[in-house]
N, C-alpha and C positions, 0 to 999 in steps of 0.2 A: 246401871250400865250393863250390856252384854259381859257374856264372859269374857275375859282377853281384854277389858278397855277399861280407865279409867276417868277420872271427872275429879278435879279440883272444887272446891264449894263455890258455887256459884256460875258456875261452868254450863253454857247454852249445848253442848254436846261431849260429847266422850271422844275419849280418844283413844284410838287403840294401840298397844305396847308392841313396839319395833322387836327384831326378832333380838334375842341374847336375855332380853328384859323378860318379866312375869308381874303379873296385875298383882297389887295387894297393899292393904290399909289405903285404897283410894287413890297409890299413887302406882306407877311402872318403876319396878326395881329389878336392879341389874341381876343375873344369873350369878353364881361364885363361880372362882376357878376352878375346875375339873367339873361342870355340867354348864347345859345352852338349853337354848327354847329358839323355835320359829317364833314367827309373830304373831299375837293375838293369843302368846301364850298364859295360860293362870298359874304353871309352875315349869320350875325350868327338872331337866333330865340329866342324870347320871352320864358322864363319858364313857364309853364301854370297857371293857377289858383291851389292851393293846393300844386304847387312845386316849387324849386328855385332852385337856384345856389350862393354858397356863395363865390367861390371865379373867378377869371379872365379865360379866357382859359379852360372852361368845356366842355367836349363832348357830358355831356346828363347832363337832371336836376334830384335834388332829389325831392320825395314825402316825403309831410311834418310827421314829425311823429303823434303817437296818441297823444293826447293832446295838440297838434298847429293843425294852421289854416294860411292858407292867401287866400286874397281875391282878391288879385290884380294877372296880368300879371307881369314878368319879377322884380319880387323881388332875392334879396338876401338871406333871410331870412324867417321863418316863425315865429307866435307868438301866446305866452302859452294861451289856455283858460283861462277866467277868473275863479274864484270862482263862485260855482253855474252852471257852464255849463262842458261838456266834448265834446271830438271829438273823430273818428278811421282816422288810417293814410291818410295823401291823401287828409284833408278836404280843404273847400274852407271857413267854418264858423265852428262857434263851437254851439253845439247844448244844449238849457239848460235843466235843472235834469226837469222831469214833477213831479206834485204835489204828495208828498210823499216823494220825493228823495230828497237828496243834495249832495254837495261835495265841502269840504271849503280848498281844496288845489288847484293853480290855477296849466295850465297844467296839468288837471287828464283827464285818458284814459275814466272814467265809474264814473256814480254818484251810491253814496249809499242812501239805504234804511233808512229813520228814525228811529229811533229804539223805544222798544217797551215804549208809554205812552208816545209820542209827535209826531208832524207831520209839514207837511206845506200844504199851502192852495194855495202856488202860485207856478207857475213855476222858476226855476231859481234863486233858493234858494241857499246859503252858511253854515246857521244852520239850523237845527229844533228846534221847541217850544214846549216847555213839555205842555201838558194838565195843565186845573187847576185845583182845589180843585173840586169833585163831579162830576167827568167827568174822561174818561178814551180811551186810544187805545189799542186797542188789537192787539198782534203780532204787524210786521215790514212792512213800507211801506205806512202807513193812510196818511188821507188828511184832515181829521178831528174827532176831539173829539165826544165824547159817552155822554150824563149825564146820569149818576146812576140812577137805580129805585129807587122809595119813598121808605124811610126806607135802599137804602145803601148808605154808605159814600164810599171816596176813598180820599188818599193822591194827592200832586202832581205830575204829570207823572206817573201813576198809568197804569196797562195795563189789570184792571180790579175793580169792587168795590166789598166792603166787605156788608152781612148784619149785622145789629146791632142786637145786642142779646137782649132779654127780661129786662126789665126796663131799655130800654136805647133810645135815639130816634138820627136820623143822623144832626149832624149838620155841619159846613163849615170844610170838611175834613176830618172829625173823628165821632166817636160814646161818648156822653158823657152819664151821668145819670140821671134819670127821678128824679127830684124837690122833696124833701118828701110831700105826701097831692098828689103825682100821679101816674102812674103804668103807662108800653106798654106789650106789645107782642113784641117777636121775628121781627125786619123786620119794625117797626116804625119808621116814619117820626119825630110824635108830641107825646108830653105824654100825658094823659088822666085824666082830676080831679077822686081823688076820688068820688061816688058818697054818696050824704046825707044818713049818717047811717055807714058811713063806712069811712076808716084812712088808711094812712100808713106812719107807723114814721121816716123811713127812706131811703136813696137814691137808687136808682137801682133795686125800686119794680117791680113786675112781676103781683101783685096782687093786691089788697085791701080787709082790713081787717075789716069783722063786729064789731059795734061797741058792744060790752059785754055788758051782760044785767044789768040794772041800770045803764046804760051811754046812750050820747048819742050825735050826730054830725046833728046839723040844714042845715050846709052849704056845698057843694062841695068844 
């Protein structure tokens, strides 16, 4: 018989092997899982890199879909990205989120965007990490934290800072109030002694107050 066809004994013609099949010991046998053949073929083909064949007797292979990958020749199967990376169909590897992105379901088409007041710093990430206390990201997609100007605070995962308002100064994540015996301004870091001659009796001053005549204050 030609090449590509068979004949049973006894057999007035050949016949030729449908496509998935390959000629041999006289009879058409099927292709294995992860390689095919057209028809009239004498051996069947390797699935490429990025495709397979999952089951016996294929005529052509699949491409892997989005979010698998294979790496080999002549698979069966393909397999899910991990956490932190993604693929588009057809890969041969899977590709990780670059710094900013993540993506913590394995098998994703597409990494996302950090969202806003945390980031990451490495490639190939599964979570992001909120900012800390006095530091901030702005909008979606950073790779690293802000710290605040002197005199703002911000919470954590903050996607911006606040100023501290007049007799108040920033401390670890918040604005509290300036000590009695001190005053700030708008937009302070530290409060300020009152200066000798001058008071303030209680918390959250803006100012300091002369001391009235017949008194009088030695000390800041």
């Amino acid at each position: 018989c030609p090449s590509g066809q068979t004949a049973t004994e006894g057999s007035a013609a050949c016949t030729e092997c449908v496509a998935g099949e390959y000629s041999g010991s006289g009879a058409c046998l099927k292709c294995s899982a992860g390689k095919y053949s057209s028809a009239a073929a004498v051996s069947c083909t390797d699935c490429a890199k990025g495709a397979y064949s999952s089951e016996s007797g294929a005529s052509s292979c699949t491409s892997c879909a989005a979010g698998k990958s294979q790496a080999l020749a002549a698979q069966s199967a393909c397999s899910d990205c991990a956490t932190g990376s993604y693929s588009p169909a057809g890969s041969t590897a899977c590709t990780p989120c670059m710094k900013g992105y993540f993506v913590d379901i394995a098998g994703s088409t597409a990494c996302k965007a950090c969202p806003e007041g945390s980031i990451t710093t490495a490639t190939g990430q599964a979570e992001c990490t909120k900012c800390s206390h006095n530091t901030y990201a702005e909008g979606e997609g950073n790779n690293k934290c802000i710290d605040c100007d002197s005199g703002h605070t911000s919470p954590e995962g903050a996607g911006g800072c606040g100023q501290c308002g007049a007799g108040e100064y920033a401390d670890v994540g918040t604005c509290k109030k300036c000590a009695a015996g001190k005053y700030s301004k708008a937009g302070s870091a530290l409060c300020v002694d009152c200066h000798a001659g001058s008071y303030s009796a209680s918390e959250g001053t803006e100012t300091c107050t002369e001391c009235a005549a017949g008194k009088y204050q030695g000390s800041a």
